[in-house]
C-alpha positions as CSV (number, residue, x, y, z in Angstrom):
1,X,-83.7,189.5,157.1
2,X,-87.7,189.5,156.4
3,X,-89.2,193.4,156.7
4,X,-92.2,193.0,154.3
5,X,-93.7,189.8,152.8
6,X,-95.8,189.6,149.2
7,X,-96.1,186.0,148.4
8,X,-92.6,185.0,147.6
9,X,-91.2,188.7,147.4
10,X,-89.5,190.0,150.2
11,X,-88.2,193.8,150.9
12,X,-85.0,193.7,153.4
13,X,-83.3,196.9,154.4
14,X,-79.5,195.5,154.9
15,X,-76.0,197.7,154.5
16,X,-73.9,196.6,152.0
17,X,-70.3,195.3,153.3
18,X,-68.5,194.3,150.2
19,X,-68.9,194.0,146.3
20,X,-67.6,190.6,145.8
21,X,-66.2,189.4,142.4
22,X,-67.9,188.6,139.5
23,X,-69.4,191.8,138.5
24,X,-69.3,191.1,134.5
25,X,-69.5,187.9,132.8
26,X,-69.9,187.7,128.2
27,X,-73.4,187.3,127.5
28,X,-75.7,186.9,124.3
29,X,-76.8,190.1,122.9
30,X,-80.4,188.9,122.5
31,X,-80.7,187.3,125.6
32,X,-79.0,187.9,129.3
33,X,-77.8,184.2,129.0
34,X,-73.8,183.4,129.8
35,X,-72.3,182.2,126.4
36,X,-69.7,179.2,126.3
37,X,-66.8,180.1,124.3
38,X,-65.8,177.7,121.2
39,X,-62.6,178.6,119.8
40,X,-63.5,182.6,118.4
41,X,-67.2,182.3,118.6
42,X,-69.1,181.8,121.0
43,X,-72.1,179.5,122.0
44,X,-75.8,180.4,123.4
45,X,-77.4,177.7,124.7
46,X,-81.0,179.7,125.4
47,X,-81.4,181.0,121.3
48,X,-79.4,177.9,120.3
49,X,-77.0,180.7,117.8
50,X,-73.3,180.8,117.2
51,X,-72.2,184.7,117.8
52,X,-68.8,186.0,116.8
53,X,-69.7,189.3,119.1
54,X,-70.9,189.4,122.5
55,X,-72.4,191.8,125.1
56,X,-71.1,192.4,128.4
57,X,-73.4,191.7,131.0
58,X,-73.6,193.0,135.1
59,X,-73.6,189.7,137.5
60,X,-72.5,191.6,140.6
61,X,-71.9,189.4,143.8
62,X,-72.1,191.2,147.1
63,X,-72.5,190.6,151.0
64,X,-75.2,192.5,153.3
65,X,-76.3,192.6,156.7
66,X,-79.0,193.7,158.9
67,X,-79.2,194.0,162.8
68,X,-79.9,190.2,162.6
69,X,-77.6,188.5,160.1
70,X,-75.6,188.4,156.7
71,X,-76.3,186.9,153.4
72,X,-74.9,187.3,150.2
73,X,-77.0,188.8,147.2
74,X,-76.5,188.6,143.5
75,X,-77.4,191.5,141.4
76,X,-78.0,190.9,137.5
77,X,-77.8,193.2,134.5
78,X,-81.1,195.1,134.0
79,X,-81.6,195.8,137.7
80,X,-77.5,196.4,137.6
81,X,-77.9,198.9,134.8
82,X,-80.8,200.7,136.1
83,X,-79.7,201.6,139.4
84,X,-75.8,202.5,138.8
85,X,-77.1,204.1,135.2
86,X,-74.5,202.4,133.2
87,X,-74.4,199.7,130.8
88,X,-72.3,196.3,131.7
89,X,-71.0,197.4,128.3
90,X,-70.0,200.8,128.7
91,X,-68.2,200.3,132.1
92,X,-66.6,197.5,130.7
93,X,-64.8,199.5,127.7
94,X,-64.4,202.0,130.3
95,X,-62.5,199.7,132.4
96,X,-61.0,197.4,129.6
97,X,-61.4,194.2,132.1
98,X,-64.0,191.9,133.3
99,X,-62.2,189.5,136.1
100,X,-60.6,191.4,139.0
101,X,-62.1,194.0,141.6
102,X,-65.1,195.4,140.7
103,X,-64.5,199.2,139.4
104,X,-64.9,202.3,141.9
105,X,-68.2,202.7,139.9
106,X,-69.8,199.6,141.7
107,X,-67.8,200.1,145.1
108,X,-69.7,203.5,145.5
109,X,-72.3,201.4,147.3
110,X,-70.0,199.5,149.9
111,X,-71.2,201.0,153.3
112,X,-74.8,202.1,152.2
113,X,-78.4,200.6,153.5
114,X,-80.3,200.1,150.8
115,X,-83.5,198.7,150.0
116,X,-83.4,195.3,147.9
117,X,-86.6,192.9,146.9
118,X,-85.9,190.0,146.7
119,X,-87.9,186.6,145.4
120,X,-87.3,183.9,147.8
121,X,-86.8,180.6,145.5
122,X,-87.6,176.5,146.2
123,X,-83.5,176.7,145.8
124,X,-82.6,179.6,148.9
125,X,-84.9,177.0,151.2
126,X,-83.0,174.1,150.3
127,X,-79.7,175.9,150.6
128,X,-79.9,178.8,153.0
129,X,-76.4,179.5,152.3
130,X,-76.8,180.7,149.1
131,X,-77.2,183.7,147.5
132,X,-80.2,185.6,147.3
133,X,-81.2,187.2,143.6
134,X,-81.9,191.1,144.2
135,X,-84.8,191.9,141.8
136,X,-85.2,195.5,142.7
137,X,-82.5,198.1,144.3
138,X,-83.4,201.3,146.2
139,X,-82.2,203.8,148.2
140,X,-83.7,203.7,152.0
């Protein structure tokens, strides 16, 4: 699925089959990390703090092809954000849920080819199975 190559970086052209699962997931406020819930608060193990609030944050799983192969990509919450133009946040009150299908919102992209960059780890050599992080999303 290699089209250009910068060091590590990689741009692949693929269209987007599904949006998986795990589009949302509670996360810190300060930081994008995933909390651990304790009772009603909840823990941050990156800014070692003890939050009664959280922030929804985008973790959205999906699966991509090209002529040659699939793979499944992860997309996180700034790059989620930025290309959709809506907060984790403000879907999720729109939506009132965070487990389940992901909303129309994010399905709008099932179908497209798309542009992703991509940072090819130590960990996606070791494990070719797994799934790619998507550091930048365009349109072709």
């Amino acid at each position: 699925m290699k089209d250009e190559e910068e060091g590590n970086m990689y741009s692949v052209k693929c269209k987007v089959i599904k949006v998986k699962n795990g589009w949302c997931y509670v996360g810190c406020g300060t930081c994008p990390q995933k909390l651990e819930e304790e009772s009603d608060e909840y823990f941050c193990g990156t800014c070692m703090t003890t939050l009664k609030t959280t922030t929804s944050r985008f973790r959205i799983q999906l699966r991509a092809a090209d002529k040659t192969t699939q793979a499944d990509f992860v997309v996180l919450d700034r790059e989620s954000a930025r290309f959709f133009g809506i907060s984790a946040e403000k879907l999720f009150q729109d939506n009132d849920r965070m487990r389940g299908p992901p909303p129309a919102h994010l399905l709008q992209i099932e179908g497209m080819t798309l542009k992703f960059d991509i940072k090819l780890t130590d960990y996606n050599i070791a494990n070719p199975t797994s799934e790619y992080t998507i550091w930048k999303i365009g349109l072709e």
